[in-house]
Biopython code that builds the backbone (N, CA, C, O; Angstrom):
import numpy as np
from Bio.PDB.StructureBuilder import StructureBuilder

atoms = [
    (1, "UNK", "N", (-2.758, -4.607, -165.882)),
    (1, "UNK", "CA", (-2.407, -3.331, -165.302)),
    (1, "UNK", "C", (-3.569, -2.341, -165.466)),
    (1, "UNK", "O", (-3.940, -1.575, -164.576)),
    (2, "UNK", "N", (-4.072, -2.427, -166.613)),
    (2, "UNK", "CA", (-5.136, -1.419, -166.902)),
    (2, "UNK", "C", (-6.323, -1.556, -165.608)),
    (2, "UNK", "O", (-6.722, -0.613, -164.924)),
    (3, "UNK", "N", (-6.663, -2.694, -165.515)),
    (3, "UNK", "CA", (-7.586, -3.518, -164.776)),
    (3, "UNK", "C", (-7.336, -3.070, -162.923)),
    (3, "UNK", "O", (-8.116, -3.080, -161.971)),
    (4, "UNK", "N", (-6.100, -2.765, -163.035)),
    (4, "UNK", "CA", (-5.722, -2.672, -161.413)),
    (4, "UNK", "C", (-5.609, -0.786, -161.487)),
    (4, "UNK", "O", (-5.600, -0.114, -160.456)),
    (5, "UNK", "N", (-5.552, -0.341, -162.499)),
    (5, "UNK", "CA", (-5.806, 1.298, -162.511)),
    (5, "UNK", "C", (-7.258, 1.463, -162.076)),
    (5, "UNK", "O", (-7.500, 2.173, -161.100)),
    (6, "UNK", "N", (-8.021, 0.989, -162.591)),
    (6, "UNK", "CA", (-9.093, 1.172, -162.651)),
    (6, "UNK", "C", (-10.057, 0.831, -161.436)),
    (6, "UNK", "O", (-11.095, 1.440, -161.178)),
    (7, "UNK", "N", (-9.489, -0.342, -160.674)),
    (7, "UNK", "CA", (-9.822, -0.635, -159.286)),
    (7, "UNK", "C", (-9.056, 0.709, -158.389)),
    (7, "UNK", "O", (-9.658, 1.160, -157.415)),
    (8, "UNK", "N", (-8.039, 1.149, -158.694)),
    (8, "UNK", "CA", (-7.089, 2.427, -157.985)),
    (8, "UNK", "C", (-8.288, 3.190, -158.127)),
    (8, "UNK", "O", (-8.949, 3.396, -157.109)),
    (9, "UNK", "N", (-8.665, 3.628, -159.192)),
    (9, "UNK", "CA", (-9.291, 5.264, -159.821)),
    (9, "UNK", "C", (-11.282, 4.685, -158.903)),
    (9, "UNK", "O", (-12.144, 5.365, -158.347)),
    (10, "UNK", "N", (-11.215, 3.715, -159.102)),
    (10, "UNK", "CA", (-12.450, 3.158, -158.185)),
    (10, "UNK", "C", (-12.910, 3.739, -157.084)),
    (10, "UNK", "O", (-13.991, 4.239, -156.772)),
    (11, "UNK", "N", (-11.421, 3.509, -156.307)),
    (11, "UNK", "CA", (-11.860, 3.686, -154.801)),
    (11, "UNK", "C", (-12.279, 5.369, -154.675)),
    (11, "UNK", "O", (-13.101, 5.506, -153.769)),
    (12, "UNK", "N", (-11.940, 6.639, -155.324)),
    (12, "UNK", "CA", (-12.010, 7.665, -155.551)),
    (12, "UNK", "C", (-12.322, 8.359, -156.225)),
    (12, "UNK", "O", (-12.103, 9.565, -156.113)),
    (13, "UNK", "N", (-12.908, 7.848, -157.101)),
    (13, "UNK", "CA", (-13.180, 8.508, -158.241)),
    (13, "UNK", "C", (-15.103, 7.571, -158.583)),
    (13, "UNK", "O", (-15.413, 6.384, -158.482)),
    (14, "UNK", "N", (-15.757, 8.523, -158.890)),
    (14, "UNK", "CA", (-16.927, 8.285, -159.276)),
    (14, "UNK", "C", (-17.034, 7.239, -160.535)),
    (14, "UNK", "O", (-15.922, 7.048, -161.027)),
    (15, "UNK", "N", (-17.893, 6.646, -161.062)),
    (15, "UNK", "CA", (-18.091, 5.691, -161.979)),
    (15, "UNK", "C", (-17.776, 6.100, -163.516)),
    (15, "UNK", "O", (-16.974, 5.660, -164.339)),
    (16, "UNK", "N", (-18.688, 7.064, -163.550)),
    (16, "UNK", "CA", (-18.971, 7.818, -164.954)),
    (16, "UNK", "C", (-17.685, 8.655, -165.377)),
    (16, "UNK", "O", (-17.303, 8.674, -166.547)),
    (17, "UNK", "N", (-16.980, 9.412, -164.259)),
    (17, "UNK", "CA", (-15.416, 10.124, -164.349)),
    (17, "UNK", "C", (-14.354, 8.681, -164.955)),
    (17, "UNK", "O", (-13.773, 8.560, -166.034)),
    (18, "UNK", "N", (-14.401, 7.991, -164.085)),
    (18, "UNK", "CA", (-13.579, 7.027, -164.789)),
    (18, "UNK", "C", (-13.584, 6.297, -166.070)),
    (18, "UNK", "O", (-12.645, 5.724, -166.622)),
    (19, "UNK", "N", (-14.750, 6.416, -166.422)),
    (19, "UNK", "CA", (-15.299, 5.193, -167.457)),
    (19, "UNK", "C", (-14.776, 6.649, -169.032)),
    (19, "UNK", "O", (-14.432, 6.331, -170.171)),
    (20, "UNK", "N", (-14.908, 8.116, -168.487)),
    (20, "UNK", "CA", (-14.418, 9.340, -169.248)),
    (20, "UNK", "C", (-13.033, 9.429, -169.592)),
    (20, "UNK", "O", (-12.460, 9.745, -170.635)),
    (21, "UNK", "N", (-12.453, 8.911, -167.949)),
    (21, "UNK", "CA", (-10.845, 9.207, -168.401)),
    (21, "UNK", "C", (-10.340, 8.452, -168.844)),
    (21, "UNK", "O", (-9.572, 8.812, -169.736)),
    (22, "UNK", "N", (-10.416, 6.919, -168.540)),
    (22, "UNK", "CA", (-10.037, 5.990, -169.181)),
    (22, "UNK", "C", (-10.559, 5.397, -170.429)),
    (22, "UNK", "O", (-9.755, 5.065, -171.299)),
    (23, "UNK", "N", (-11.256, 5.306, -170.523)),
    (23, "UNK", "CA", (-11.736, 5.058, -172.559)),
    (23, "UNK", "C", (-11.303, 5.259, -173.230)),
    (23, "UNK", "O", (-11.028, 4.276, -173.918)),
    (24, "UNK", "N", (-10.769, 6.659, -173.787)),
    (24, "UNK", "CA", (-10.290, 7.530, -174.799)),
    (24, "UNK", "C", (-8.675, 6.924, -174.359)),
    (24, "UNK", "O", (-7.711, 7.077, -175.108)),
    (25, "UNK", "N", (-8.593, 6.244, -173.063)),
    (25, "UNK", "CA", (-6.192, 5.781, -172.982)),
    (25, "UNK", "C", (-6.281, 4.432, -173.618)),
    (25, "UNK", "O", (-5.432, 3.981, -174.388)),
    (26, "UNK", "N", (-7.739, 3.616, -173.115)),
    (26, "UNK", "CA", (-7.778, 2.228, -173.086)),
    (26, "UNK", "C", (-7.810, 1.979, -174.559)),
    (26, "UNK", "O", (-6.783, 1.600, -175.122)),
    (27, "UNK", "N", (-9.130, 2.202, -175.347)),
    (27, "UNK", "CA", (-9.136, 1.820, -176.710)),
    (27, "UNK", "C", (-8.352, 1.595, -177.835)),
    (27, "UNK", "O", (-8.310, 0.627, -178.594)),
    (28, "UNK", "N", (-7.674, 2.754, -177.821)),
    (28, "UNK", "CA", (-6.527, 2.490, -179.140)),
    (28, "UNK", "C", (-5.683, 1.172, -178.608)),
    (28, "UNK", "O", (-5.241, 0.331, -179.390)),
    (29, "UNK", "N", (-5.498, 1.096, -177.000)),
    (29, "UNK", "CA", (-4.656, -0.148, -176.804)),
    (29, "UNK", "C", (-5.207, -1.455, -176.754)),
    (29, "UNK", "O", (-4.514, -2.467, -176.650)),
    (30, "UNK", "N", (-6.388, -1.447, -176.823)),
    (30, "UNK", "CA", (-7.139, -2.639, -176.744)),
    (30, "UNK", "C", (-7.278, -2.635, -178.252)),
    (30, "UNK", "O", (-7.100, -3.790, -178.637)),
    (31, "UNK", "N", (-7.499, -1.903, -179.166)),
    (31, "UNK", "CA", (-7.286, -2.120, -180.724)),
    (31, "UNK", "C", (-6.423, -2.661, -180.892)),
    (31, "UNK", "O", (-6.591, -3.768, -181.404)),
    (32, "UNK", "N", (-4.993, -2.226, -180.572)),
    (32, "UNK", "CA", (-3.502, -2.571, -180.938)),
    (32, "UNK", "C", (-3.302, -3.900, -180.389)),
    (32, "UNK", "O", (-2.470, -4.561, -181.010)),
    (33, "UNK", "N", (-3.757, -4.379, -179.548)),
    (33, "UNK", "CA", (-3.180, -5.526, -178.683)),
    (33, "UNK", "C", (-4.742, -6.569, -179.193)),
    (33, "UNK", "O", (-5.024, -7.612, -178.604)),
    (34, "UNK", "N", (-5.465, -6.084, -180.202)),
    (34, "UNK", "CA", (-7.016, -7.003, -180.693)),
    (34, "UNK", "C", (-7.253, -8.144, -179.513)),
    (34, "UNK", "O", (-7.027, -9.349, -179.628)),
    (35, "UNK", "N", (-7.840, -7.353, -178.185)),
    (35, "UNK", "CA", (-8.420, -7.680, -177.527)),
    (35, "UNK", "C", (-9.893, -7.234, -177.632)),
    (35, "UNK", "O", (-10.280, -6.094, -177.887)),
    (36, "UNK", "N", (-10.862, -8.629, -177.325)),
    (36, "UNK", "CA", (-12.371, -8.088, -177.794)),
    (36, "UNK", "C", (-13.042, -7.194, -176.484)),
    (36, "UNK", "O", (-13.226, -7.321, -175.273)),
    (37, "UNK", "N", (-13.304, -6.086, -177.715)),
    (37, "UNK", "CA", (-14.089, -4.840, -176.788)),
    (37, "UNK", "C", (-15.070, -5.244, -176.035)),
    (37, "UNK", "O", (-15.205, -4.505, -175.060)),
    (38, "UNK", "N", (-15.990, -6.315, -176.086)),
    (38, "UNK", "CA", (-17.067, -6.909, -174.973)),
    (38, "UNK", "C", (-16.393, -7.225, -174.397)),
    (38, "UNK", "O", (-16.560, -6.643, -173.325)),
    (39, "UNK", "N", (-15.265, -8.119, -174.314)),
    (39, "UNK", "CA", (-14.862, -8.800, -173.225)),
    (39, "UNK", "C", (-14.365, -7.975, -172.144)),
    (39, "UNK", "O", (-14.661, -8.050, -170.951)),
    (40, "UNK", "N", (-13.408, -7.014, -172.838)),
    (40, "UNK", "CA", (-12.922, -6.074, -172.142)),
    (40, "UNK", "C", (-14.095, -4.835, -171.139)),
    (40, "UNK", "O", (-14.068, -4.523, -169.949)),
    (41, "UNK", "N", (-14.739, -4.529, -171.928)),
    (41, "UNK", "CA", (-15.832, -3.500, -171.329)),
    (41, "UNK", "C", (-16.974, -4.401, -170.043)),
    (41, "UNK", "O", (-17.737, -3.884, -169.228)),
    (42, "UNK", "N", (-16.653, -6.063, -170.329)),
    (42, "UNK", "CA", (-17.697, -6.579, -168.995)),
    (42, "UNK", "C", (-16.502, -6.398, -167.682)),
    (42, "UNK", "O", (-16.721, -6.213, -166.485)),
    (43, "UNK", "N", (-15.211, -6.525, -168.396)),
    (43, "UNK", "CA", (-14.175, -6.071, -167.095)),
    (43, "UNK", "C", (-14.096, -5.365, -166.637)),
    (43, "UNK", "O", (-13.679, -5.540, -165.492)),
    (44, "UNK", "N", (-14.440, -3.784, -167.110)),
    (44, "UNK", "CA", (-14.113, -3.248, -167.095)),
    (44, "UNK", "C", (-15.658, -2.548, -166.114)),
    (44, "UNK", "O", (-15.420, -1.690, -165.264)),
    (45, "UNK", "N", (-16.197, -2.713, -166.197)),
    (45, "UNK", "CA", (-17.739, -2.525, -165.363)),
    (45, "UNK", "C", (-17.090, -3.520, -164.399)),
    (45, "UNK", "O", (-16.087, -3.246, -163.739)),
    (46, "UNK", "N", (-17.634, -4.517, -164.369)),
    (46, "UNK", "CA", (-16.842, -5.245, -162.892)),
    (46, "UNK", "C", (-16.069, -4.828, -162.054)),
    (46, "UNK", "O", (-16.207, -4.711, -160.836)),
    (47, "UNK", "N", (-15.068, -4.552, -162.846)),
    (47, "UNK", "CA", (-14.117, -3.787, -161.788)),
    (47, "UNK", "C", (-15.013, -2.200, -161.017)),
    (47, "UNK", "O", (-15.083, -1.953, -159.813)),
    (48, "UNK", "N", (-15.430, -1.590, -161.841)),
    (48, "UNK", "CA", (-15.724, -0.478, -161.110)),
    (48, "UNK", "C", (-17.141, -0.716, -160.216)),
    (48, "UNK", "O", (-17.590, 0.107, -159.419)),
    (49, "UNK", "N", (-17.757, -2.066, -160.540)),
    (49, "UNK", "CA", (-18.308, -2.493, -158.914)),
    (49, "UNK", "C", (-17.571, -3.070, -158.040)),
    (49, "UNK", "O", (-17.788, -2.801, -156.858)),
    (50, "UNK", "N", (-16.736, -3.811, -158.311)),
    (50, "UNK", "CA", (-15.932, -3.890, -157.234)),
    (50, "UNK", "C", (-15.340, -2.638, -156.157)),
    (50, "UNK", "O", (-15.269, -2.527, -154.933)),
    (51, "UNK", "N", (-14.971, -1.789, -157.321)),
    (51, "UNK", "CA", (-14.458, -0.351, -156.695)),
    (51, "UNK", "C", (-15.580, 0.440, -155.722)),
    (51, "UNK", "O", (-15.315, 1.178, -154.773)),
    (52, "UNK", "N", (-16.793, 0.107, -156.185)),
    (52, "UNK", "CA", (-17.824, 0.799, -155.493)),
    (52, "UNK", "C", (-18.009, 0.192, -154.038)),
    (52, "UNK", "O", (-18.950, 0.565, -153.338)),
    (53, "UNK", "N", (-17.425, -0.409, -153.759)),
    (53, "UNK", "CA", (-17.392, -1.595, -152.615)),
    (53, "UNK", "C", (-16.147, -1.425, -151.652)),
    (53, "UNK", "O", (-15.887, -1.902, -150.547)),
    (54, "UNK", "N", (-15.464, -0.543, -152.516)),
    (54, "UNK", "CA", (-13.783, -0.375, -151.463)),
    (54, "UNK", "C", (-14.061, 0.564, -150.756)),
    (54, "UNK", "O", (-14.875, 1.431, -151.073)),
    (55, "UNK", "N", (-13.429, 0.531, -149.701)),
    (55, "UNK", "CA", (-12.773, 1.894, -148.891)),
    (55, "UNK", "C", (-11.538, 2.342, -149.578)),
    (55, "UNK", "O", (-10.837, 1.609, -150.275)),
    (56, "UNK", "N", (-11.282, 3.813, -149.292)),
    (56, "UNK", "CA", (-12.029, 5.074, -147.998)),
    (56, "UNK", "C", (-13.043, 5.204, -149.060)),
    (56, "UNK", "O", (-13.968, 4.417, -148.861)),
    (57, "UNK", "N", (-13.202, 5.970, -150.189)),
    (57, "UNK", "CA", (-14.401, 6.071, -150.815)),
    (57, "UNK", "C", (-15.517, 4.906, -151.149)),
    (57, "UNK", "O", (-16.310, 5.179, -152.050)),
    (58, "UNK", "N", (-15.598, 4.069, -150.719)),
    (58, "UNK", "CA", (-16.846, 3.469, -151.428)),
    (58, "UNK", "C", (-17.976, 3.920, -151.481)),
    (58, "UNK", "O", (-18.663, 4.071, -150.471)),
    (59, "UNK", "N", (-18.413, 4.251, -152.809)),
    (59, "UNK", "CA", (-19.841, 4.568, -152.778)),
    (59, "UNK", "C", (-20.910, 3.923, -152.129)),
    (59, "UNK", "O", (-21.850, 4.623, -151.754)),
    (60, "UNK", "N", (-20.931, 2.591, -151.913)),
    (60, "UNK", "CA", (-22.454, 1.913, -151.331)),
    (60, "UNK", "C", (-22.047, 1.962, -150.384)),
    (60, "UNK", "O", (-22.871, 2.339, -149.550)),
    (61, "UNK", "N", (-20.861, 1.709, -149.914)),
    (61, "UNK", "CA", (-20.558, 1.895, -148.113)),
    (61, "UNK", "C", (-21.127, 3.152, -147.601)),
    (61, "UNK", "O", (-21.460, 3.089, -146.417)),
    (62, "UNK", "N", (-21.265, 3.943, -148.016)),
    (62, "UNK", "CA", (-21.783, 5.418, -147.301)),
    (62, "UNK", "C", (-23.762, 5.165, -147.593)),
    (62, "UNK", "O", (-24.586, 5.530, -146.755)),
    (63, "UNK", "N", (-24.064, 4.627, -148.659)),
    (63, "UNK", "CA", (-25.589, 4.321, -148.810)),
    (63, "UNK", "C", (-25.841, 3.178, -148.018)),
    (63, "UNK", "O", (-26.940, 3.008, -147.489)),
    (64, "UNK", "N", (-24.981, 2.448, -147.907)),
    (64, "UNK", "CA", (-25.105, 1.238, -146.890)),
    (64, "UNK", "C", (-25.298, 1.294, -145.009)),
    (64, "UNK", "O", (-25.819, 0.597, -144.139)),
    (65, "UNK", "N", (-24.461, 2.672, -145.106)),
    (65, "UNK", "CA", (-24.422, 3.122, -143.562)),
    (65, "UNK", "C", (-25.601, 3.852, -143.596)),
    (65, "UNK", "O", (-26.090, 3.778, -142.469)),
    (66, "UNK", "N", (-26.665, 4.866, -144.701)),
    (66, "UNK", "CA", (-27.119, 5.443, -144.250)),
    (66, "UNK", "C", (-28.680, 4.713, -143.987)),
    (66, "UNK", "O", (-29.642, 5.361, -143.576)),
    (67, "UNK", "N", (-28.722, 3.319, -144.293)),
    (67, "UNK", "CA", (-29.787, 2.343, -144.240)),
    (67, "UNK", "C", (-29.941, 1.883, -143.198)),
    (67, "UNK", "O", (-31.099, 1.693, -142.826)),
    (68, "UNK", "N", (-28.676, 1.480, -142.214)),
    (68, "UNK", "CA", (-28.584, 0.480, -141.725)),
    (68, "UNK", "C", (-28.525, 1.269, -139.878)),
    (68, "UNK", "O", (-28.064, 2.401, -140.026)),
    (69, "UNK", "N", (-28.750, 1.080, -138.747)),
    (69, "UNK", "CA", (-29.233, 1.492, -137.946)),
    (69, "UNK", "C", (-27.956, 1.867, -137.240)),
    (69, "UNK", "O", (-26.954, 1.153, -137.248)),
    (70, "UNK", "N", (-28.045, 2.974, -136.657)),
    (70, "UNK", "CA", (-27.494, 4.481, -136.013)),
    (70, "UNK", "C", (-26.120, 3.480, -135.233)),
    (70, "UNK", "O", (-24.942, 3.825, -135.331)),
    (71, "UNK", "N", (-26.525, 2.365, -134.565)),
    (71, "UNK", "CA", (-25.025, 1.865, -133.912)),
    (71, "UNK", "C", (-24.426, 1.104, -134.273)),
    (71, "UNK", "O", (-23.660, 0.545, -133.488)),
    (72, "UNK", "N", (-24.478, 0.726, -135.589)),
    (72, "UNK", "CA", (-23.479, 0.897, -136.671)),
    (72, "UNK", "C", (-22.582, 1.548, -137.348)),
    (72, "UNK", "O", (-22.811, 2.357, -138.247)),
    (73, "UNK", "N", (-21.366, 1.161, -136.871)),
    (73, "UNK", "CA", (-20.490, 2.569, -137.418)),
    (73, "UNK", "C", (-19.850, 2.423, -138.896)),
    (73, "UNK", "O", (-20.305, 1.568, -139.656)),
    (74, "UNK", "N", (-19.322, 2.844, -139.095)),
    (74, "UNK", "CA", (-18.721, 2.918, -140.281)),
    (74, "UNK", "C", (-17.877, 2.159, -140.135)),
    (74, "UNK", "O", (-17.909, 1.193, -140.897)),
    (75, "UNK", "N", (-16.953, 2.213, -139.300)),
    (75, "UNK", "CA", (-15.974, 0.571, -139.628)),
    (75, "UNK", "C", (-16.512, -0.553, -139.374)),
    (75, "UNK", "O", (-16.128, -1.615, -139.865)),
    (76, "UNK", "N", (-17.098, -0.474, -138.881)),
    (76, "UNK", "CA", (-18.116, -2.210, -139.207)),
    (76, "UNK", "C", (-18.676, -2.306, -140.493)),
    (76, "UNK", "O", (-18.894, -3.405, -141.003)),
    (77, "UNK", "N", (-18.994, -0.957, -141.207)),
    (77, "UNK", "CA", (-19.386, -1.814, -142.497)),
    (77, "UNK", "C", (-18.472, -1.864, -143.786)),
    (77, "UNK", "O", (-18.637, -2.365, -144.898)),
    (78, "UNK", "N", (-17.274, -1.033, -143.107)),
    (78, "UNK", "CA", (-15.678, -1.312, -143.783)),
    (78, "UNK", "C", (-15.103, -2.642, -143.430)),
    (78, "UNK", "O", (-14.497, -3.309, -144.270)),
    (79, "UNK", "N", (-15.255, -2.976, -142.391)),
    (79, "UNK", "CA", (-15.001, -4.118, -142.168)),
    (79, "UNK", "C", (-15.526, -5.259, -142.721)),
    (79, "UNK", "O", (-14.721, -6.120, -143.077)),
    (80, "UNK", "N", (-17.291, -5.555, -142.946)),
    (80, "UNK", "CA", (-18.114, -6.444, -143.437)),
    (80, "UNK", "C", (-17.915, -6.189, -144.917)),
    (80, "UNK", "O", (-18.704, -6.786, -145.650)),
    (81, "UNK", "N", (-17.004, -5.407, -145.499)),
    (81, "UNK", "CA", (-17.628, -5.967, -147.163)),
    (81, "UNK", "C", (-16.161, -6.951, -147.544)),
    (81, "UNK", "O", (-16.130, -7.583, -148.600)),
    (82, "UNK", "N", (-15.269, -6.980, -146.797)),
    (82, "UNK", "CA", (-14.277, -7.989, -147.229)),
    (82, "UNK", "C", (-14.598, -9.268, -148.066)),
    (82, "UNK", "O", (-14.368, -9.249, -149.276)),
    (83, "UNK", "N", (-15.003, -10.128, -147.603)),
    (83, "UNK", "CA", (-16.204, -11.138, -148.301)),
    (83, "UNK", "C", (-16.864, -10.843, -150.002)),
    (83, "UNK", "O", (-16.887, -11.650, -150.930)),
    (84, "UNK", "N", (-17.126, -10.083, -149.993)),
    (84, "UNK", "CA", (-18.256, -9.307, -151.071)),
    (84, "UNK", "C", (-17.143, -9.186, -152.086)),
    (84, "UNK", "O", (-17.208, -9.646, -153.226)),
    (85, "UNK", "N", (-15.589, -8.192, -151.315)),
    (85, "UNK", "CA", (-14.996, -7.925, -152.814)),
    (85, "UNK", "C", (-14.537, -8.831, -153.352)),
    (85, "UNK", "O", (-14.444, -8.965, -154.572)),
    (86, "UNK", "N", (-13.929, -10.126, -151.924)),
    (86, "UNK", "CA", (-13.027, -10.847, -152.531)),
    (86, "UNK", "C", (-14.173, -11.983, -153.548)),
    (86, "UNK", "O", (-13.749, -12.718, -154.440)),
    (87, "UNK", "N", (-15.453, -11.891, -153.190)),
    (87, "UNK", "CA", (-16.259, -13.139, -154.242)),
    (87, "UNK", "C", (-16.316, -12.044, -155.897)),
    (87, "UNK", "O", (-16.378, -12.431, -157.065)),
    (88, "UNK", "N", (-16.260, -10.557, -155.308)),
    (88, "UNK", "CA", (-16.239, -10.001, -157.015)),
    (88, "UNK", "C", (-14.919, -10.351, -157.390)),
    (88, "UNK", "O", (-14.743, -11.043, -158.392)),
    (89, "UNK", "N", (-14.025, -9.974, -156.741)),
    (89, "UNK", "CA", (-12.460, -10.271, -157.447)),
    (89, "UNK", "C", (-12.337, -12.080, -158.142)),
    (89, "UNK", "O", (-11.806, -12.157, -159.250)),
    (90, "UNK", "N", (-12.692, -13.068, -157.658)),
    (90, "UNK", "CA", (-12.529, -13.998, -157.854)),
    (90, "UNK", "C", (-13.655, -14.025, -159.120)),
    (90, "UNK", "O", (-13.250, -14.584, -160.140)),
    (91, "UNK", "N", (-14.989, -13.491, -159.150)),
    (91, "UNK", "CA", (-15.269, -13.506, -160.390)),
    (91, "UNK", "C", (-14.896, -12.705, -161.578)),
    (91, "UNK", "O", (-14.755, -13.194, -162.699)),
    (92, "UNK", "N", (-14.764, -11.627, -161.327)),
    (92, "UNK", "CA", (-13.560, -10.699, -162.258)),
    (92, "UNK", "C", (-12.032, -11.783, -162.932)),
    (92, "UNK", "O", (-11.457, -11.793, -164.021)),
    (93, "UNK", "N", (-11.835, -12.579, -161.641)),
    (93, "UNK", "CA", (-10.946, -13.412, -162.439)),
    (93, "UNK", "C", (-10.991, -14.305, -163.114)),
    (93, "UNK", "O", (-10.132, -14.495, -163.976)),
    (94, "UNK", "N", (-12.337, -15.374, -162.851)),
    (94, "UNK", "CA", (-12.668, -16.372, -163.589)),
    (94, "UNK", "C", (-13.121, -15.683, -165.211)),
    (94, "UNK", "O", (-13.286, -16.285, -166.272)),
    (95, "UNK", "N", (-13.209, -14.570, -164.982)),
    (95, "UNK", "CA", (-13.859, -13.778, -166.591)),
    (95, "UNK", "C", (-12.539, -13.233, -167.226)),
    (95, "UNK", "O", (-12.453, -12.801, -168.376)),
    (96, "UNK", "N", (-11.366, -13.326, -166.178)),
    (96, "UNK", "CA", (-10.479, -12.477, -167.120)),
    (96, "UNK", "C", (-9.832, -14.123, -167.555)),
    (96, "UNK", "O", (-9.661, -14.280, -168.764)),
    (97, "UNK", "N", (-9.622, -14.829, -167.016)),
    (97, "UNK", "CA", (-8.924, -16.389, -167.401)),
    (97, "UNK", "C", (-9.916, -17.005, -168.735)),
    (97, "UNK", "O", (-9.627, -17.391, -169.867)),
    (98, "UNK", "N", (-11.143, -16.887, -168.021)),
    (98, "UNK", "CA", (-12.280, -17.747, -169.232)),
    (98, "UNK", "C", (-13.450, -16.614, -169.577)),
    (98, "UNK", "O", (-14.603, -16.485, -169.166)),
    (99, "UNK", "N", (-12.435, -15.658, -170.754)),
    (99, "UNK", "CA", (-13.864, -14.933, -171.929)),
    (99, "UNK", "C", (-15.360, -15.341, -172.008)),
    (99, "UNK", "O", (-16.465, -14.814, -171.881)),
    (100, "UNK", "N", (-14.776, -16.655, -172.308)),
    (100, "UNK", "CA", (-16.431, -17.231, -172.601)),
    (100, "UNK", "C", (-17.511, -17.123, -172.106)),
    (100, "UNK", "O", (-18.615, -17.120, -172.651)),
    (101, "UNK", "N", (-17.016, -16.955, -170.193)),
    (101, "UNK", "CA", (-18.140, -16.530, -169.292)),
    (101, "UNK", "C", (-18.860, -15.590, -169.776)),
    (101, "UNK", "O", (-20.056, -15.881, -169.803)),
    (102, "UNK", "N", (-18.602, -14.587, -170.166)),
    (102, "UNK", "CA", (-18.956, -13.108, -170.642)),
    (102, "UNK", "C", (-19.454, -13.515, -171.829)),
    (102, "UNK", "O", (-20.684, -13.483, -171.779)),
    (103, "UNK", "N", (-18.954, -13.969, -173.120)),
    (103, "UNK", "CA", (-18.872, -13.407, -174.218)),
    (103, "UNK", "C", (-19.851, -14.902, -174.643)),
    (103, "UNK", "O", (-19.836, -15.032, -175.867)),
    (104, "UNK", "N", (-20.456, -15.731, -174.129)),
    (104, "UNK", "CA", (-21.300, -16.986, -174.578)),
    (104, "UNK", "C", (-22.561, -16.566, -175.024)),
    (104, "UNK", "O", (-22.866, -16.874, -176.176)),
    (105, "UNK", "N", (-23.755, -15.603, -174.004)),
    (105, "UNK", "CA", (-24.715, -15.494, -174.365)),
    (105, "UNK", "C", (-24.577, -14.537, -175.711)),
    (105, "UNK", "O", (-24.969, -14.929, -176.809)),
    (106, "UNK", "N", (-23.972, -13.229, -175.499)),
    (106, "UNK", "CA", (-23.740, -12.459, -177.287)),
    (106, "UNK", "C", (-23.257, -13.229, -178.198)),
    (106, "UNK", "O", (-23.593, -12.804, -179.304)),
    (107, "UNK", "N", (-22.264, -14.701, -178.297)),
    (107, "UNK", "CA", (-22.218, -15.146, -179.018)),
    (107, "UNK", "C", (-23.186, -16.026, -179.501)),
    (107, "UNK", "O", (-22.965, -16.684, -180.518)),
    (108, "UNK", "N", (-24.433, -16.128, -178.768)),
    (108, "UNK", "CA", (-25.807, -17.383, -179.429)),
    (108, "UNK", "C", (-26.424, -16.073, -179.952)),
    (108, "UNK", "O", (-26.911, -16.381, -181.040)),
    (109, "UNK", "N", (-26.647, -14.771, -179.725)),
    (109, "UNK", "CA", (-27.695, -13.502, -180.505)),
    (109, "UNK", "C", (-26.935, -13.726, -182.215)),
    (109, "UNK", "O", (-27.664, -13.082, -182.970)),
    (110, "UNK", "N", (-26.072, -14.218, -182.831)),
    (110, "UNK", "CA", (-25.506, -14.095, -183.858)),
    (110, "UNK", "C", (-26.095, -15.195, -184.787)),
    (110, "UNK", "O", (-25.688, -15.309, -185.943)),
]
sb = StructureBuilder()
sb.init_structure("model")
sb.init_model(0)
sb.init_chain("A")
sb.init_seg("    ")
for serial, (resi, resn, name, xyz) in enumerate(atoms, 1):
    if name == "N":
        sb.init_residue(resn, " ", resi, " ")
    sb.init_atom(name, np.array(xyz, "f"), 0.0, 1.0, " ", f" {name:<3s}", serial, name[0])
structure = sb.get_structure()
């Protein structure tokens, strides 16, 4: 649930605002429930690239339109990132099913 707030607060909300409002709700519950804070915090970035990728707000969608040539509209490149989120979502999920993805290389620095 936390995970699907945060894709919500994504689509509208800037990176750094979210990562403010939610921290200070998330932590004590990720203490209480001793889920590991790396694991959680690579989700938790993921998700808010994913979010950067949604409509109506996506952030790169508007840097993406302003690159890309004049008869290109904006729903074509609302349209073209379908692809993009669903390969982040599917890796967001393989990391939320298997930790290890994430948490292998910090575990050889030890």
């Amino acid at each position: 649930m936390m995970m699907f707030i945060i894709l919500l607060l994504g689509m509208v909300m800037d990176d750094w605002a979210i990562i403010m409002l939610c921290t200070p709700l998330y932590i004590p519950i990720i203490n209480e429930l001793g889920i590991d804070k790396l694991w959680f915090g690579v989700l938790f970035i993921v998700n808010i690239q994913i979010a950067y990728l949604t409509p109506p707000f996506g952030f790169v969608l508007f840097w993406l339109k302003s690159v890309l040539p004049s008869d290109v509209s904006m729903g074509d490149v609302y349209k073209s990132v379908g692809p993009f989120i669903l390969l982040q979502l599917l890796g967001l999920t393989l990391v939320f099913i298997f930790p290890q993805i994430a948490l292998w290389l910090p575990s050889m620095l030890n």
